[in-house]
N, C-alpha and C positions, 0 to 999 in steps of 0.2 A: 728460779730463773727460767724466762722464758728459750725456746731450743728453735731453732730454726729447721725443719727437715723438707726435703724435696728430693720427693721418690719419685720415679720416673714409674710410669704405670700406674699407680695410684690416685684414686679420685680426689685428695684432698691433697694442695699442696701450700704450705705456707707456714705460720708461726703455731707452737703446741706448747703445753704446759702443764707438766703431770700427763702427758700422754692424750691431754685433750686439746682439741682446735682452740688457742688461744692469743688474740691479735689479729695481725692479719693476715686473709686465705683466700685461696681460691678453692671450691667444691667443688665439682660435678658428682650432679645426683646420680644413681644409679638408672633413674628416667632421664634418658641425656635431654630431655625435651627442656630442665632446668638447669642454670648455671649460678652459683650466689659468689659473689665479689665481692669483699669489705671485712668490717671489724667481726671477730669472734669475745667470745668471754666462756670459759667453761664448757666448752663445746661448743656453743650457741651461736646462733647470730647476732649479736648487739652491738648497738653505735649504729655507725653509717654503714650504708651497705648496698649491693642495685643484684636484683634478680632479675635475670636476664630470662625470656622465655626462647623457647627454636623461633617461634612464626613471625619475630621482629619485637614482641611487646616485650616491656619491662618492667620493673619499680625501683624505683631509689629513691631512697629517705630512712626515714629511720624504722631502726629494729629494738624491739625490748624483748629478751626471754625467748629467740625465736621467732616473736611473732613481729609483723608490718605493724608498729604503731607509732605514731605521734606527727609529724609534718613531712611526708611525701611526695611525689611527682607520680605518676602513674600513666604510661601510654598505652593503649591497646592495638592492635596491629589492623586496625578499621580504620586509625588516625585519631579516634577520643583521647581527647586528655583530660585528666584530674591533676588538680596541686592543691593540697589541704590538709586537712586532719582524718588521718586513722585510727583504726581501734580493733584491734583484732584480725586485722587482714581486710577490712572492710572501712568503706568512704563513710566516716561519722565526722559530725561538727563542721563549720565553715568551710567551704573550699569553694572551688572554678574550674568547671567544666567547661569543655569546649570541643562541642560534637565536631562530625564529620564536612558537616554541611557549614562551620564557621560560627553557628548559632553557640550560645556565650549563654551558660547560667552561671551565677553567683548568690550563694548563698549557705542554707542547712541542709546537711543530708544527715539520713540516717538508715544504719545498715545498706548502703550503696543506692539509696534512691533519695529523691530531693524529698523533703521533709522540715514544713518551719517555712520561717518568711524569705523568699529570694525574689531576685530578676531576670529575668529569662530574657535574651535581646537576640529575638532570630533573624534569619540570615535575609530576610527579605524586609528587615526593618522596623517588623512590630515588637514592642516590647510588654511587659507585663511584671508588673513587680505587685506581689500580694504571697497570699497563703497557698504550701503547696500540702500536699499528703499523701502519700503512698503514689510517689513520682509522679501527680501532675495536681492542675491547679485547683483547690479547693478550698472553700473561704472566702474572704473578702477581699477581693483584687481588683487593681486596674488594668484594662488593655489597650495598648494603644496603636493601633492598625495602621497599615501601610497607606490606607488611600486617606488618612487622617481622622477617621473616627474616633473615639475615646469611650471605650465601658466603662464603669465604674459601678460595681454592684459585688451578686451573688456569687460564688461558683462551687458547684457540685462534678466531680470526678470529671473536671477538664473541659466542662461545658457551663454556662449562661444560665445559673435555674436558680430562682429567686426573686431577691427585690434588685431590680437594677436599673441604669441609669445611660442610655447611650446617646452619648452626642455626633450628630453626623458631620463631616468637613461641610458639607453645603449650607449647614445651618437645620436642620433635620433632630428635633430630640423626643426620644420617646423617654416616659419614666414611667415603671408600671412591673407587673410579674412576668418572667420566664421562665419557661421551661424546655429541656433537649437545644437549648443555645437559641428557642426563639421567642419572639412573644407571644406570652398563653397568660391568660387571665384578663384580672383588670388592669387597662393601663391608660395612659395618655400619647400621642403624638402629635405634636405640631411639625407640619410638614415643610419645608423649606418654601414655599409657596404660596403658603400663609393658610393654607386647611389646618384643622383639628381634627382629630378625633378620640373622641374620650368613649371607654366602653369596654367592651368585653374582645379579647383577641384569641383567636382559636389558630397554632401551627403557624403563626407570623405572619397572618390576613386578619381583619376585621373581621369580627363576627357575624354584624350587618356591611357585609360589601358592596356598593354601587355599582352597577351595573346599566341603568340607563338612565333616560331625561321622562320625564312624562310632563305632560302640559295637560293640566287637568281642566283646564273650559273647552267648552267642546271642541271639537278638531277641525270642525266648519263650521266660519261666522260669516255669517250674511250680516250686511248693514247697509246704509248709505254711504252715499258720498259725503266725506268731510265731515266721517263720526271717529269719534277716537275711541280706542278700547284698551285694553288691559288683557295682560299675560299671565297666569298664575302656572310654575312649575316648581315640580317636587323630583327628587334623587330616589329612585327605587332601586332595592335590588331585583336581583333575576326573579324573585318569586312577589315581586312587587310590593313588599314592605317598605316603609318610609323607611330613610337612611337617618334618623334623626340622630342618633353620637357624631355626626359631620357638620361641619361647620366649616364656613370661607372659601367652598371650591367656586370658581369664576365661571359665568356662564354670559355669552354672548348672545343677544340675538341680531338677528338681519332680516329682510326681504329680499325674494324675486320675484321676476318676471317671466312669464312663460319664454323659454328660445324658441325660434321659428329658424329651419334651416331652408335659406333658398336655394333654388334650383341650381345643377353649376352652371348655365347659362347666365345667370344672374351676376350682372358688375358686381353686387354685392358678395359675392360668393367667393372672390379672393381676397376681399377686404375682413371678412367673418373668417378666413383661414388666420389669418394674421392678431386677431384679438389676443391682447396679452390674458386676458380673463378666460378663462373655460369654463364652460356651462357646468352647474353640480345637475348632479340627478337627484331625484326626489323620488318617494314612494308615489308618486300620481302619473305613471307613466311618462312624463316629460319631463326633461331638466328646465334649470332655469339659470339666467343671469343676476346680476347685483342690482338693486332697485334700494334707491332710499326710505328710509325708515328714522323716524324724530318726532320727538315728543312736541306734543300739541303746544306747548306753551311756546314753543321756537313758531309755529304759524304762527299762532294769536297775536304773537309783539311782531312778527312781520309784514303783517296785513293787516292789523290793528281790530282783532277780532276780540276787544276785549266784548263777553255775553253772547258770543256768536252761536247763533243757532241755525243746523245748517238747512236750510231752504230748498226747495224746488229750482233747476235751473231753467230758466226764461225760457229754451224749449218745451220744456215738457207743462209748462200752464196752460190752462184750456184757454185763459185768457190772451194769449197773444194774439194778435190778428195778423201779423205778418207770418205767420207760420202756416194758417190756414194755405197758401199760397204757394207750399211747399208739401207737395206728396210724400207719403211714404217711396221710397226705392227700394229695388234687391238690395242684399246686406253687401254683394260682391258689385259694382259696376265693370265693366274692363276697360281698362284705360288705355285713348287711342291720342296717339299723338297730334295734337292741334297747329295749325300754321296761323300765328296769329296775324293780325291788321295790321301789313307794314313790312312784316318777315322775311317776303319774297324777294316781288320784284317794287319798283319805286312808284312811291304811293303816287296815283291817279287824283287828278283835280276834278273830278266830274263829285260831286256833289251826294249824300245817301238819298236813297232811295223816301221818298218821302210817306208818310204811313196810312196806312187804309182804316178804313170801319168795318170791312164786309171782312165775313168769313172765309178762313184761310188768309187775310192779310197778314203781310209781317211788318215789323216795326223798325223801326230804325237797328244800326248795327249796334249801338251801344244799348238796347235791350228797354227797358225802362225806366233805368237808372242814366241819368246823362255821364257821358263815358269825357273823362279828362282826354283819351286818345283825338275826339271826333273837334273837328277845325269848324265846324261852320255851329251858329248861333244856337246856344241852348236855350231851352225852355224850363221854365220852374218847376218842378214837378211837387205836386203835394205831397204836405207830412204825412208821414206815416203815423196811423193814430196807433195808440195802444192801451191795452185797459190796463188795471193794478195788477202788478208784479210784475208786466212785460220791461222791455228795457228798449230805450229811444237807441237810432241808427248815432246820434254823439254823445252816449255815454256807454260808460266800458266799468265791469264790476271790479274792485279794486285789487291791482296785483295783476291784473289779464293782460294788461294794455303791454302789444310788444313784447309776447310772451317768448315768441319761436326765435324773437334775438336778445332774451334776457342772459344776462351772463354773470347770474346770479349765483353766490360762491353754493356750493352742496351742502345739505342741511346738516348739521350735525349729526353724528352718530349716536345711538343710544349708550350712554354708559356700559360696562359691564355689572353685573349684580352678583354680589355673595351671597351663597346660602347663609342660611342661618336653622339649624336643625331641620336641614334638609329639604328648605322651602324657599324661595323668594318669590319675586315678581317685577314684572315689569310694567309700567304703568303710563296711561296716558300718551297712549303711540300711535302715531297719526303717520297714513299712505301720503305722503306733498305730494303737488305736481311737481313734473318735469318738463322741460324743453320740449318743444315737437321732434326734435332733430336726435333726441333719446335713441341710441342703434336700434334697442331688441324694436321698438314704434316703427321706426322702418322699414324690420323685416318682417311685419310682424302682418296678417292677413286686412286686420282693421288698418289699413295703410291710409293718410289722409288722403292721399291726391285720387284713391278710388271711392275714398264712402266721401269725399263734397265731391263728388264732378257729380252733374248732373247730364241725365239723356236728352236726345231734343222732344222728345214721348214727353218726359219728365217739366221740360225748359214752355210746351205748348201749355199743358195743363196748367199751368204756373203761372202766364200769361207773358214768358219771358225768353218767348223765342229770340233767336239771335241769328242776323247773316252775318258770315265770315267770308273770308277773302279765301281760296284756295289758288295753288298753281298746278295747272292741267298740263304744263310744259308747251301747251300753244298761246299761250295769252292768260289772264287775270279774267275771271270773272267770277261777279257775286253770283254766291249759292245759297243755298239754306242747308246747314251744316245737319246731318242728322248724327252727329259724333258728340262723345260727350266733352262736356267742358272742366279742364284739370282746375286744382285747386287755387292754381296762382290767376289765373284769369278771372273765375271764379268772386277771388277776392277783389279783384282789382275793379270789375264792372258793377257788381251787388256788393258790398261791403254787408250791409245790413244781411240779405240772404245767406250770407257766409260765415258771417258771425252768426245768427240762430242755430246753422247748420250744424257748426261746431260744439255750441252747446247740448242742441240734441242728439250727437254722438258722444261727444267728453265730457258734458254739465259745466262745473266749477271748475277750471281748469289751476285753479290755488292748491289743489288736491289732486290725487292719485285719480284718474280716467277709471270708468265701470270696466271692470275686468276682474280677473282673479289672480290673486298672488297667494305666494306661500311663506310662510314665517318660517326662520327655523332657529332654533338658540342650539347652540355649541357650547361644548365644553372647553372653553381656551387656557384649563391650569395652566400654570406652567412654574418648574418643571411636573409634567405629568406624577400624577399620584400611584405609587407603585406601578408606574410604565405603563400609566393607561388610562387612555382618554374614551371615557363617553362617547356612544353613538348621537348622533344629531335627533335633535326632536322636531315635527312639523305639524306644521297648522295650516289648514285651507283658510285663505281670507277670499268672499267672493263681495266685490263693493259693486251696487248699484246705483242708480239713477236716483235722486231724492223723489221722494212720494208725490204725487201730484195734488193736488189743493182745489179742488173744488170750489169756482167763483161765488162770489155773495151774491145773488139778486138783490135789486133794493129795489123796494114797492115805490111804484109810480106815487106820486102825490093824489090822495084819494083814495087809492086802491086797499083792499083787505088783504093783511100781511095772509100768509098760508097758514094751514093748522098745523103741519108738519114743521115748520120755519125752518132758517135756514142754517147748516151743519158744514164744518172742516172734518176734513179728513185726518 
């Protein structure tokens, strides 16, 4: 029969039997650091029981023989808790951990470390349920990441090494080898973006990494006017190797225009602070603006160019004869402000001046062209002749007519182009004209209202001297202007002289003007490929004046053709 004793002093107080701890007792060790609480048998500790430690921790569950075995509670004085299966004093078989930080595993342990299939659910939301080993993840597991990713693969001693599989929340999957938690080997990624790359991955980059744009024809193209051309670019890396495992990254091209920054005395000078656009810079020392850029086939159905080949424009043929009549000028004239017929003070009935033979005469005020301004009786003035190719003062090349108030929508943009092993192209890309009234054109040095004025040096030789009306502030009297004449007068007295003039500065005006622009394709991924977008690539484009055409002679009737005969250019 069990004896109840409770000694005062004594470390053991409770139920004894045959002189040993039997039932129930309380202990304190001789290490007050422990205290044990619960059933006895034999001396021992068995059944239920909780060991209490000094620093706060303890265990309660069960005891066999002594020892901590079979389904317990375990806390440590850090805050961990265990509740599950023991075996010897130690976390064997099923249980649930629950660290410090709230992070939650459930599963196998063995000898106090996770061990066998569990799920791990840490504190910031990722989870992972797979194979562990010698406390941590190893085998075949999946992970599922806070920002939404999903592993599903290999794992070697708590890291990503193997075959595996990660899906990114953007849509982002790579499947291929890893190793140290990144990708190394062979693998594949399709990018959220719509890129691939299939190939070899070295430390969690591509093996061949991109690094710029190269446009591989040459970097300055000379051509004419109203020739279309073609773009060929390749993806290089930094040591200039084709990028070929790359596939679908997006590459834009565009055009500019040289910028010209006016003076700040210039009206235009606060209106050019205000442009919502900003000049890019380019490698050629000057930035530039946005200039349109559109494939030919968008001309040809708008000016009905179907087989158009592009021509010489009506300036530049030796055969015009209305051009003869028109000098070379300086490239710069300086343009002086005109007080036109009328302007002042109120027009005079006295009659113009009627016109001479002799040298040094001048000719009526409306020049040689009968002037819609002038009131008193016109004269016929004879056609203007002109040999082949030239163009008559009432016809107009098709698309020109009323160009400077067309309000014609903007040509289309070139598509963007995917590589495809690290190559595409762009094709069949035509400079259009624009309006006269284009910004960068206005501020740009070739400004119309300075290269058509003509001087009055220029206006004699030409046979198209002009008196103007000025005011002297004592009265109206005719002068003979020696100033030059702006564009709009220009057009309004010679149409004919104006229109050539035009040609022989701009040509084809259905086309980009002789000048130079620069191409540039961009890389517009998006979202960026590993946080990073390609430098810009460029191209000099310089467009000239179409070639000049050498007339035919044709043998008089009778005459002996040449032995050379006659040849185009």
């Amino acid at each position: 029969m069990a004896s109840k004793t409770v000694a005062k002093g004594q470390r053991y107080i409770g139920e004894t039997k045959q002189q040993l701890r039997d039932g129930y007792g309380i202990y304190k060790y001789s290490n007050s650091f422990f205290r044990y609480e619960g059933d006895w048998k034999e001396g021992k500790k068995h059944g239920h029981g909780k060991l209490v430690m000094a620093d706060g921790s303890y265990y309660e569950g069960e005891f066999i023989h002594g020892e901590i075995e079979g389904h317990g509670f375990r806390k440590w004085s850090s805050g961990v808790t265990y509740s599950g299966q023991f075996l010897d004093g130690e976390m064997n078989g099923h249980g649930v951990m629950t660290y410090a930080d709230n992070s939650v595993y459930e599963g196998e342990f063995l000898g106090n470390k996770r061990e066998g299939h569990g799920i791990f659910k840490q504190s910031d939301g990722a989870i992972y349920e797979g194979s562990f080993h010698n406390d941590k993840k190893h085998g075949e597991g999946s992970q599922q990441y806070l920002n939404g990713d999903v592993y599903i693969g290999d794992w070697i001693k708590g890291c990503r090494q193997g075959s595996g599989e990660l899906r990114c929340a953007d849509g982002t999957l790579y499947d291929g080898q890893w190793r140290n938690d990144l990708y190394n080997g062979e693998g594949t990624m399709i990018h959220s973006s719509g890129m691939t790359y299939e190939g070899m991955w070295i430390n969690g980059r591509p093996a061949v990494e991109a690094a710029k744009i190269s446009i591989i024809n040459d970097p300055e193209l000379d051509m004419y006017q109203g020739t279309s051309f073609s773009i060929e670019v390749e993806v290089r890396s930094e040591s200039g190797e084709l990028v070929s495992p790359e596939n679908g990254r997006s590459l834009q091209i565009t055009a500019g225009f040289r910028h010209y920054m006016p003076s700040q005395t210039s009206p235009l000078f606060d209106l050019i602070e205000d442009m919502e656009e900003k000049p890019s810079p380019t490698p050629y020392g000057y930035d530039v603006v946005a200039y349109p850029l559109t494939e030919y086939s968008y001309i040809e159905e708008k000016y009905c160019l179907d087989g158009y080949i592009p021509k010489p424009s009506t300036a530049l043929t030796e055969a015009t004869t209305v051009e003869a009549s028109i000098p070379e000028e300086p490239a710069h004239v300086p343009q002086i402000e005109v007080i036109h017929p009328g302007s002042e003070a109120p027009e005079e009935t006295t009659k113009p001046e009627p016109s001479k033979t002799d040298e040094g005469a001048v000719t009526d005020v409306t020049s040689t062209e009968p002037s819609p301004l002038a009131g008193s009786e016109q004269t016929e003035s004879a056609p203007a002749t002109a040999a082949e190719g030239s163009v008559a003062t009432d016809q107009q090349l098709p698309g020109t007519a009323d160009l400077a108030e067309e309000s014609s929508p903007i040509p289309p943009a070139i598509n963007d182009q995917k590589t495809e092993s690290g190559r595409t192209s762009f094709k069949d890309l035509i400079l259009p004209g624009v309006s006269p009234s284009y910004f960068p054109y206005a501020i740009s040095p070739l400004k119309e209202d300075s290269d058509l004025s003509l001087s009055a040096e220029q206006r004699s030789r030409s046979g198209t001297k002009t008196k103007l009306k000025t005011s002297t502030g004592k009265g109206n009297k005719r002068v003979e202007d020696d100033m030059p004449i702006d564009a709009t007068l220009l057009e309004k007295r010679d149409p004919k002289a104006y229109k050539i003039k035009r040609e022989k500065l701009y040509g084809d005006e259905r086309f980009a003007r002789p000048a130079e622009y620069v191409i540039m394709v961009n890389d517009v991924t998006e979202p960026l490929f590993f946080g990073k977008r390609l430098p810009t690539a460029y191209c000099l484009v310089r467009i000239q004046h179409p070639k000049k055409s050498k007339k035919v002679k044709t043998p008089s009737k009778g005459s002996k053709p040449s032995s050379r005969g006659s040849t185009h250019d």
